[in-house]
C-alpha positions in Angstrom: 18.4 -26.2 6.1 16.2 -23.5 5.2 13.0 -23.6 3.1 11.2 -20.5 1.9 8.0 -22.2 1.3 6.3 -25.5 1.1 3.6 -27.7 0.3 2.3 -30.5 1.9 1.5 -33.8 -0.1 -1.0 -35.8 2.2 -4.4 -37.7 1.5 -5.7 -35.8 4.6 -5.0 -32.3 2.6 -6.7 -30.8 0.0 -5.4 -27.4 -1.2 -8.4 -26.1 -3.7 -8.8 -22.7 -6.1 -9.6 -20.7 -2.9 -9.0 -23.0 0.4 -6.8 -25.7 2.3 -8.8 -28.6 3.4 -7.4 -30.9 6.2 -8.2 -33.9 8.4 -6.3 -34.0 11.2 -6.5 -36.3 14.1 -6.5 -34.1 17.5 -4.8 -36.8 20.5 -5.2 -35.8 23.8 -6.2 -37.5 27.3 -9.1 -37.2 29.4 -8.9 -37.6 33.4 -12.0 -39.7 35.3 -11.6 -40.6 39.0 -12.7 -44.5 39.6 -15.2 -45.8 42.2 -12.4 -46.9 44.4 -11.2 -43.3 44.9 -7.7 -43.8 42.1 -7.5 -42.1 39.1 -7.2 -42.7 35.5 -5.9 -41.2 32.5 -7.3 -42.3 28.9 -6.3 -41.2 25.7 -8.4 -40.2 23.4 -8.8 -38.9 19.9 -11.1 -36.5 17.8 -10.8 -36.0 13.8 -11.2 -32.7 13.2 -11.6 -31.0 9.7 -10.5 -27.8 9.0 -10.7 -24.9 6.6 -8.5 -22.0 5.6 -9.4 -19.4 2.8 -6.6 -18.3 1.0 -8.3 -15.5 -0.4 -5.5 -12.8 1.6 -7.5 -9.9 1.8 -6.4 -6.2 1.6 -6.4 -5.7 5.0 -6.8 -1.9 7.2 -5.7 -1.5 10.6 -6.3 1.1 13.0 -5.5 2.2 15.6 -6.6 3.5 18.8 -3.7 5.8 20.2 -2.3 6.2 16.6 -0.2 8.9 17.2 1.3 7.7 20.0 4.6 6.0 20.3 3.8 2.6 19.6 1.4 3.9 16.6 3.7 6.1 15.0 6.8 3.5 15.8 4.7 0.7 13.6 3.5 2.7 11.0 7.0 4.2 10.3 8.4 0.8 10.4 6.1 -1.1 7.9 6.5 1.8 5.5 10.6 1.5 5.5 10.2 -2.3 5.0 7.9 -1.3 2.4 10.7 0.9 0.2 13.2 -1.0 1.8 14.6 2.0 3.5 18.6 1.8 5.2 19.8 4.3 7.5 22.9 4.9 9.3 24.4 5.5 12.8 27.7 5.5 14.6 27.7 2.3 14.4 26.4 0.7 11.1 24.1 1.0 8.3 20.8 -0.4 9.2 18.0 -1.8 6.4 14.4 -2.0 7.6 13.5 -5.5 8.8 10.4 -7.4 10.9 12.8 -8.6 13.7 10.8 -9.3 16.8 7.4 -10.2 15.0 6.6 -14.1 15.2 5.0 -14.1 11.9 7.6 -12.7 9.9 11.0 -13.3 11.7 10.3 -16.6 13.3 10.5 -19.8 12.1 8.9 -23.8 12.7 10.4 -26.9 12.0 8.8 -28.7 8.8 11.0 -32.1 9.3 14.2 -33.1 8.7 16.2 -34.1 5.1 19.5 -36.2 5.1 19.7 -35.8 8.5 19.6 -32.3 8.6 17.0 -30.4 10.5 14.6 -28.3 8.3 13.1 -25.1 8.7 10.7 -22.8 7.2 9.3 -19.6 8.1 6.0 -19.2 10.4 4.4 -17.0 7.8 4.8 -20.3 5.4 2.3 -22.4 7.4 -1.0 -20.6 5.8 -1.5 -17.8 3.5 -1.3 -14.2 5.8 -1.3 -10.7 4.7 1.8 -9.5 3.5 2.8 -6.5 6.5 3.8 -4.1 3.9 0.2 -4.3 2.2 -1.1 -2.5 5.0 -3.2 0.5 5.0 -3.0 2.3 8.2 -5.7 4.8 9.9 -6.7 5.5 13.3 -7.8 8.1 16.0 -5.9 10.1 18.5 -6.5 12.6 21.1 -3.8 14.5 19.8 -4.1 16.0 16.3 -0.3 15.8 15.5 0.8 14.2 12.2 2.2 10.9 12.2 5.8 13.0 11.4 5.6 14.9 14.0 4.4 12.5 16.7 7.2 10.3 15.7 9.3 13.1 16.3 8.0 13.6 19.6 8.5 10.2 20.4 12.0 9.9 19.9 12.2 6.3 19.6 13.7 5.9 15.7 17.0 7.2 14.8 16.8 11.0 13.3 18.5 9.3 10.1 15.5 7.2 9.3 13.4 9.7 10.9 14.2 12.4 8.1 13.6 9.6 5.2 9.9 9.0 6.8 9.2 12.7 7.0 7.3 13.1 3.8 5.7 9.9 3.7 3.8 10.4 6.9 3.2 14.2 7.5 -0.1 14.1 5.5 -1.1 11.0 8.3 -4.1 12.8 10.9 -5.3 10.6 13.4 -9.2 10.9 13.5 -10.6 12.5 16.2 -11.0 9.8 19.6 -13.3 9.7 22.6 -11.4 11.2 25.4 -12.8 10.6 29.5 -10.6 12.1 32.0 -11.7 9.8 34.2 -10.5 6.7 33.1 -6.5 7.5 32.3 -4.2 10.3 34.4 -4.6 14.2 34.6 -1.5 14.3 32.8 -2.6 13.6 29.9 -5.4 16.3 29.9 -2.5 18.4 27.6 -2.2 16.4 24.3 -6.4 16.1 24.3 -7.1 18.6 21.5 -8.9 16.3 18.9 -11.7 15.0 21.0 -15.3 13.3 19.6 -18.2 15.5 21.2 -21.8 13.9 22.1 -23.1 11.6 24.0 -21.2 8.5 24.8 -24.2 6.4 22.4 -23.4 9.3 19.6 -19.6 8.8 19.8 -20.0 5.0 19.5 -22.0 5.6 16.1 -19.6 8.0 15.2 -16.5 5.4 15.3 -18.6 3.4 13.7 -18.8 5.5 10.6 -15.0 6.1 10.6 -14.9 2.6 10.1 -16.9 2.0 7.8 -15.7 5.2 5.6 -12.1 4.0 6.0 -12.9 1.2 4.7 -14.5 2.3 1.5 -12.0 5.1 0.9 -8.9 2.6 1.1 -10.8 0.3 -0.8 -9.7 -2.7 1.8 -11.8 -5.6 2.3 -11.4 -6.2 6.1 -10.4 -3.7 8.7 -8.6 -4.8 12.2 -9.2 -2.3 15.7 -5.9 -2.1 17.5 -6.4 -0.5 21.3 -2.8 1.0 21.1 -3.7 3.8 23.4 -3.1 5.0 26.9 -4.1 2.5 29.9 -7.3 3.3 31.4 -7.8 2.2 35.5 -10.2 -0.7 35.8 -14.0 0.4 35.6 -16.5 -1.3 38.0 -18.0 -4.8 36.7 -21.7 -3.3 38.5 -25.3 -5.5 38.3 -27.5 -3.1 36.0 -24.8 -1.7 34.3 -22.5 -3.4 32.1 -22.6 -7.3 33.7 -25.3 -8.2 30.7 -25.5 -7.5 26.8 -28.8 -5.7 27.5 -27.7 -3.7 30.5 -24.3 -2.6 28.7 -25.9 -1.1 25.6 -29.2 0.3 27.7 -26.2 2.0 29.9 -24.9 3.4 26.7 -28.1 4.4 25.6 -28.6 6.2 28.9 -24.8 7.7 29.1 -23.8 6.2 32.3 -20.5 7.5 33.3 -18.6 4.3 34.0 -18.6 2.9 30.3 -14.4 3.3 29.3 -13.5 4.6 26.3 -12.0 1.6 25.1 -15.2 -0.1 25.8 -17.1 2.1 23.7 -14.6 1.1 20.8 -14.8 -2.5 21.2 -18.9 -1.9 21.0 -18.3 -0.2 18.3 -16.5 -2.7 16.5 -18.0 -6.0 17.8 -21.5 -3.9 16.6 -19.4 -4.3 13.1 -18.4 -7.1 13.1 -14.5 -5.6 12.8 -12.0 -7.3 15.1 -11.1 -5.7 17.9 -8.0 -6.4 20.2 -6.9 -4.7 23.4 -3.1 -4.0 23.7 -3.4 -2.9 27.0 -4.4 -3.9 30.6 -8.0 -2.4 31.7 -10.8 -4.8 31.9 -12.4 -3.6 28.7 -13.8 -6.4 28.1 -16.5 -6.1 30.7 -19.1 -9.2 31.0 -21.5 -7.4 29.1 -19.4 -6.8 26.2 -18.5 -10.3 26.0 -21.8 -11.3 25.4 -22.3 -9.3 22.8 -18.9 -10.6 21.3 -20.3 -13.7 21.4 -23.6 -13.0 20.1 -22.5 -11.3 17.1 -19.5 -14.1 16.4 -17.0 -11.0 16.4 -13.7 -11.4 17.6 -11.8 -9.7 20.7 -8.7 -10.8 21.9 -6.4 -9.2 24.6 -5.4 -8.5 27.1 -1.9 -6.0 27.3 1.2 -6.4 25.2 3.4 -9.1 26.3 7.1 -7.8 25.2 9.7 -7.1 27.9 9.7 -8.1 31.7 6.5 -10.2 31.6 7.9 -11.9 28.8 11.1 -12.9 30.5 8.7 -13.8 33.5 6.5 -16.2 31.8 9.4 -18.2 30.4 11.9 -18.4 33.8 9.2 -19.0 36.1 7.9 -22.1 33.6 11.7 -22.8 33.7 12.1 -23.2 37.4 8.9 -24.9 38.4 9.3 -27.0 35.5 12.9 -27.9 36.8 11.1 -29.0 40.3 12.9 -25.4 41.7 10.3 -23.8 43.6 10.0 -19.3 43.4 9.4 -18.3 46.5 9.8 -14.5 45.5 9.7 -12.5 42.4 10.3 -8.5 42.8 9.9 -6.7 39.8 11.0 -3.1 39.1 10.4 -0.7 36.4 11.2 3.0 35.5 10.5 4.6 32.1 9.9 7.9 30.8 7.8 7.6 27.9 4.1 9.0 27.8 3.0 5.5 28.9 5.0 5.9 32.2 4.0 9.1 32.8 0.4 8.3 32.6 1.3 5.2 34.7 2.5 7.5 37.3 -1.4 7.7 38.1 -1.8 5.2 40.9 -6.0 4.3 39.9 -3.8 3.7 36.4 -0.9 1.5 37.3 -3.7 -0.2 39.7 -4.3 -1.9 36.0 -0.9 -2.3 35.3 -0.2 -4.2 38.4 -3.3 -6.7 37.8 -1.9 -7.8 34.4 1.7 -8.1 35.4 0.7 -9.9 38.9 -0.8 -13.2 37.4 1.5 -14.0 35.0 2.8 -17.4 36.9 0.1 -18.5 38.4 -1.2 -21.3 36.0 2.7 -22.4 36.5 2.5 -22.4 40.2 -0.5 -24.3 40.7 1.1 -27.2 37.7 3.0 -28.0 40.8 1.7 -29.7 43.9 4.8 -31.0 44.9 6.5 -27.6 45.4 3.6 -25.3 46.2 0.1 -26.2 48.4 -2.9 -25.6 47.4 -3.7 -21.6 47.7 0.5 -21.3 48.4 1.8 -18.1 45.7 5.3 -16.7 45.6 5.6 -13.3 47.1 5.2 -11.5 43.7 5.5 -7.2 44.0 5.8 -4.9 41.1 7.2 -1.0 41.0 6.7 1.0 37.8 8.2 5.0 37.9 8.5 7.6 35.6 11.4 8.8 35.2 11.6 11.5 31.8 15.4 11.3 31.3 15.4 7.2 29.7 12.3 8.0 27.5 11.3 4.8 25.7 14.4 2.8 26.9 12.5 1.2 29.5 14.5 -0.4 32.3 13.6 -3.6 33.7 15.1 -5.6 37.0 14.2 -8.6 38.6 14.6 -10.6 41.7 13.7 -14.5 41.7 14.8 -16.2 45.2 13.8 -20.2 44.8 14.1 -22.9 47.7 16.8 -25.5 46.2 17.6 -29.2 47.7 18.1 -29.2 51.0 16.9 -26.2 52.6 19.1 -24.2 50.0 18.1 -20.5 48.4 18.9 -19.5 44.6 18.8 -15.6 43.7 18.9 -14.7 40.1 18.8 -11.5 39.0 18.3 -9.9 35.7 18.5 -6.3 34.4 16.8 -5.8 30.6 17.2 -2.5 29.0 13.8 -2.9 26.9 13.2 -0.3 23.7 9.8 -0.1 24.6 8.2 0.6 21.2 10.3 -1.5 19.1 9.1 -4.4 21.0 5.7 -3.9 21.4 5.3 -2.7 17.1 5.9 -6.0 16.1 3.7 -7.6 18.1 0.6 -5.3 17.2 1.8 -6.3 13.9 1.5 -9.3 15.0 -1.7 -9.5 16.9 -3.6 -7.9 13.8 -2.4 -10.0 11.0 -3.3 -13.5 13.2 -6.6 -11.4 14.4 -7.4 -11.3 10.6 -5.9 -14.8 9.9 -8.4 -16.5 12.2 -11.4 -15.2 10.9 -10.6 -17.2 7.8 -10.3 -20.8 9.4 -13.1 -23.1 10.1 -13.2 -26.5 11.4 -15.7 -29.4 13.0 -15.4 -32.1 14.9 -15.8 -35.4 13.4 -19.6 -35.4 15.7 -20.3 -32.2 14.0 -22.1 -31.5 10.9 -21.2 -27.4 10.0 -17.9 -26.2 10.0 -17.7 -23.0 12.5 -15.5 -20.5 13.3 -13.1 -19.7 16.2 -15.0 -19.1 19.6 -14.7 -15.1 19.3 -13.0 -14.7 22.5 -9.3 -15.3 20.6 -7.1 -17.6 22.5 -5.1 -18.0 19.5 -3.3 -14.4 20.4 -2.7 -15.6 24.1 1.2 -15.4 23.4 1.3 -12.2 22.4 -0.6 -11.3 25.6 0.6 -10.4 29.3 -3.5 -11.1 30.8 -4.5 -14.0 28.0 -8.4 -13.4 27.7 -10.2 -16.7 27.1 -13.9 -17.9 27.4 -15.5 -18.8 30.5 -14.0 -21.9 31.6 -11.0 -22.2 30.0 -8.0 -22.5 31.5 -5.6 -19.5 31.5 -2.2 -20.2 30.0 0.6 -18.2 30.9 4.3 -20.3 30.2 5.5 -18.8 26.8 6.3 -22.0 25.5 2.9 -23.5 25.4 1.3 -20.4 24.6 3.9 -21.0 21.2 3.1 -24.4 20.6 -0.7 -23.8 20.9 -0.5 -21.6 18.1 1.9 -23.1 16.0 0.3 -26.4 15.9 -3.1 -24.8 15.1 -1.4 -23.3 12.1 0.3 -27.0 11.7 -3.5 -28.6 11.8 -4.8 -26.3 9.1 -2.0 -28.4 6.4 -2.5 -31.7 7.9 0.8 -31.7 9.9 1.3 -33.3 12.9 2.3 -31.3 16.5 5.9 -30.5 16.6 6.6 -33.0 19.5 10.2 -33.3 19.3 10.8 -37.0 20.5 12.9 -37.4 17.0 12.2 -41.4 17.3 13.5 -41.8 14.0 17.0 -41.0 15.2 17.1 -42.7 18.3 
C-alpha cells in the first residue's frame, strides 16, 4: 500500500503555523569495563526535542564545474521534469523522472494497515524543496553554454537534447578560479573563463557572485555544489592551513598551496552558504574546519558515492556481516569522460585512490572474529581513460573470501555505470538535505537551547564515498546504516520511532 502523504497524530508531536515539534526518546547502549576486567553493556535513553521549519525556502544552487557533465546532466534534467518533457529512442518513449535520487524516488515504511505493509515516499517525512523550484547558477572554467556543454558531453539522448536547446543556451557559467597545479595539464584547454587576482581577491570575488545571485533570483538560501574536476591532495603544513588563523593569514599572503576548492568553501563558510564537496581532495583542510565550525556553517563531503564504491560498501557489509571474511577486493575502472581523462594524472587519481581505498574499513574492523587487529583485505584500485566509452563508465570487481573450512569464494561483478546519470541525482540529493538540515534543531532533555546540526554534515554520509565527520566520530561506511541513520533522523523530526523491523506484532 502506498501513501502519498501523511500526518502523524501523537502527544509527542506538535505541527504549528511554521514548524514540527517532537519529543522523541533516543535508546541506545553505552559500554563500561568492570573492576574485575569483564564488560558491561547498559542501555540507556535520552529525550530529545526537536525542531523543523516548514517554511521551504526558494532555494539556488550552484555549482562549481557547472558546465561540466555532471552540471549540465542535472540542470537539463530538473528542467525536463520541470515541463515534463518525453523523448524517444529505438527503444521507447521516455518522460523525465527523479529515478536514482533518495529523496524523490525512494520510499520508508510508515507502518502497516490490514496487514498490509505501508509505504510512503522519503520526501513525505518533512517538508523539502520541491527539485523543480530550483534556480541554478554556477562557475566554470570553460565559458560554453549550458547547451553546448551538454552537447559536448554526450551523455543525454540528442532527442531530449534538441528539446533542452533553447531553454539552456542563454545558461553562462561565471567565471571560476583555475590553478594548474592542483588538477592535470590536460585540462589547461577548456580554461578560457578564469577569475584574475590574488588568491584573497578571488575569494571576495566568489563571494560577491553569491551574494548577487542571490538577489537577482530573488532566492532565499543558496547551496555550493563542488561539482568540478578532482584536485590531488594539497599538504596539511603547521603555519599554513592546520589553524583558522594560519589558513586565512595564508590566504591573505597568497601562499601557493591553498586549492581552489578550498578557496570556495572559504568563501562560502565566510557566508554562511553551505558548501558540499562532490569530490575526493582533502578540501576540507584542518584549518577550514575550524572556521566551519566557528561560523556554524555547514560542509559536508567527501566524493560522490554512485557506482563501484556503492556496490563496495553494501557487499563487503554483506559478507563480513555473514561471518565470510574478504581477503581481496581488486577494483578496475576505465572511462573516457573529462573526469577520466583528468584522472589520467597520477598526483590526481592519487586522490581518487584515497577515497575509494577506505570504503570497508569500519566493516572490517566490526569483526574480530574474522580479521585481527591491524589485519585489512588486500584492497587495489585501477582507473584508465579510455575516450571511446565516454561517460559509460565500466566497472569490474574481484572479491576472494576465506569460507568454512579453509575454503575460497570469488565473486565477480561487471557494472556498466552512466556516470552522470548517477552522480545528478545525488547532487540533487546532497543539496536539497544540505538545505534541509539547516532548518532542524533539537536539545537534549539536559539542555536548555535548541541547536543546530554540528556543521561538519554527517547527515549526507550516504551519499558520500570519504564520509567527513567531526573529530571523533566514528566513520561509517556500510550503505545500510549510513540509510537508516538518515532516515530515522527524518523519522525523529515527526515523533516516529526507528524503522527496526522486528514486526512483533505479527509474530
Amino acid at each position: 500500500m502506498f501513501l502519498e502523504g501523511f500526518k502523524v497524530e501523537s502527544p509527542h508531536v506538535r505541527y504549528g503555523a511554521g514548524e514540527i515539534e517532537s519529543e522523541y526518546r533516543y535508546d541506545t547502549t553505552e559500554v563500561a569495563p568492570t573492576p574485575e576486567g569483564s564488560w558491561v553493556v547498559r542501555p540507556k535513553s535520552v529525550t530529545y526535542n526537536f525542531k523543523t521549519s516548514t517554511a521551504v525556502p526558494k532555494l539556488g544552487v550552484m555549482l562549481v564545474g557547472w558546465g561540466g557533465n555532471n552540471g549540465t546532466t542535472l540542470t537539463a534534467g530538473v528542467i525536463a521534469n520541470k515541463l515534463g518533457i518525453s523523448w524517444s529512442t529505438k527503444e521507447k518513449v521516455h518522460k523525465a523522472n527523479y529515478f536514482g535520487s533518495l529523496t524523490q524516488a525512494s520510499t520508508v515504511r510508515v507502518g502497516s494497515y490490514n496487514g498490509e505493509e505501508v509505504y510512503a515516499p522519503f520526501r513525505s517525512l518533512v517538508p523539502m524543496v520541491n527539485p523543480n523550484d530550483i534556480v541554478f547558477g554556477g562557475w566554470d572554467i570553460s565559458s560554453m553554454n549550458l547547451a553546448d556543454a551538454m552537447g559536448r558531453a554526450k551523455v543525454l539522448d540528442f532527442d531530449l537534447q534538441k528539446q533542452l536547446r533553447s531553454h539552456m543556451e542563454s545558461m553562462v557559467p561565471l567565471p571560476g578560479i583555475f590553478n594548474p597545479d592542483f588538477i592535470a595539464a590536460n585540462q589547461g584547454s577548456r580554461a578560457n573563463n578564469i577569475l584574475k587576482g590574488t588568491k584573497k581577491e578571488q575569494v571576495d570575488h566568489i563571494i560577491k557572485d553569491i551574494r548577487e545571485f542571490k538577489e537577482k533570483n530573488k532566492v532565499n538560501k543558496v547551496v555550493v555544489l563542488w561539482t568540478a574536476n578532482t584536485e590531488r591532495y594539497s599538504d596539511v603544513v603547521v603555519g599554513l592551513n592546520d589553524t583558522m588563523d594560519n589558513l586565512l593569514a595564508s590566504l591573505d599572503k597568497n601562499e601557493a598551496e591553498i586549492s581552489p576548492s578550498t578557496m570556495y568553501a572559504i568563501a562560502c563558510v565566510t557566508e554562511g552558504v553551505p558548501f558540499v564537496n562532490g569530490s575526493p581532495q582533502n578540501t576540507f583542510v584542518p584549518g577550514l574546519i575550524e572556521l566551519a565550525i566557528k561560523k556554524n556553517s555547514l560542509i559536508g563531503g567527501d566524493d560522490f558515492k554512485s557506482g563501484q564504491t556503492k556496490m563496495k560498501s553494501v557487499l563487503v557489509d554483506f559478507l563480513v556481516g555473514a561471518g565470510i571474511k574478504p581477503t581481496s577486493i581488486a577494483s578496475y575502472n576505465h572511462l573516457g569522460n573529462n573526469d577520466g581523462m583528468n584522472l589520467s594524472a597520477p598526483q590526481v587519481f592519487r586522490s581518487k585512490e584515497i577515497s575509494k581505498s577506505g570504503v570497508v574499513d569500519d566493516m572490517v574492523a566490526s569483526n574480530n572474529i574474522l580479521y585481527n587487529p591491524g589485519e585489512h583485505p588486500d584492497h587495489v584500485i585501477v582507473i584508465k581513460y579510455v575516450p571511446y566509452v565516454g561517460d559509460s563508465k565500466r566497472a569490474m570487481d574481484e572479491y576472494t573470501s576465506e569460507i568454512f573450512m579453509g575454503g575460497k569464494n570469488t565473486i565477480v561483478l561487471h557494472n556498466t555505470c552512466e556516470d552522470s546519470l548517477l552522480a545528478a541525482p545525488i547532487i540533487l540529493d546532497l543539496v536539497l538535505l544540505a538545505e534541509l538540515s539547516t532548518r532542524i534543531q533539537l536539545k537534549a532533555q539536559s539542555q536548555e537551547k535548541f541547536h543546530s546540526f554540528h556543521p561538519v554534515a554527517t547527515i549526507l554520509s550516504y551519499l558520500s564515498k570519504a564520509p567527513l565527520v567531526p573529530l571523533g566520530t566514528p566513520v561509517v561506511n556500510a550503505l545500510a546504516k549510513q540509510r537508516a541513520m538518515l532516515e530515522n533522523i527524518l523519522r525523529a523530526c515527526v515523533g516516529l520511532a526507528p524503522e527496526n523491523n522486528m514486526m512483533l506484532e505479527h509474530k
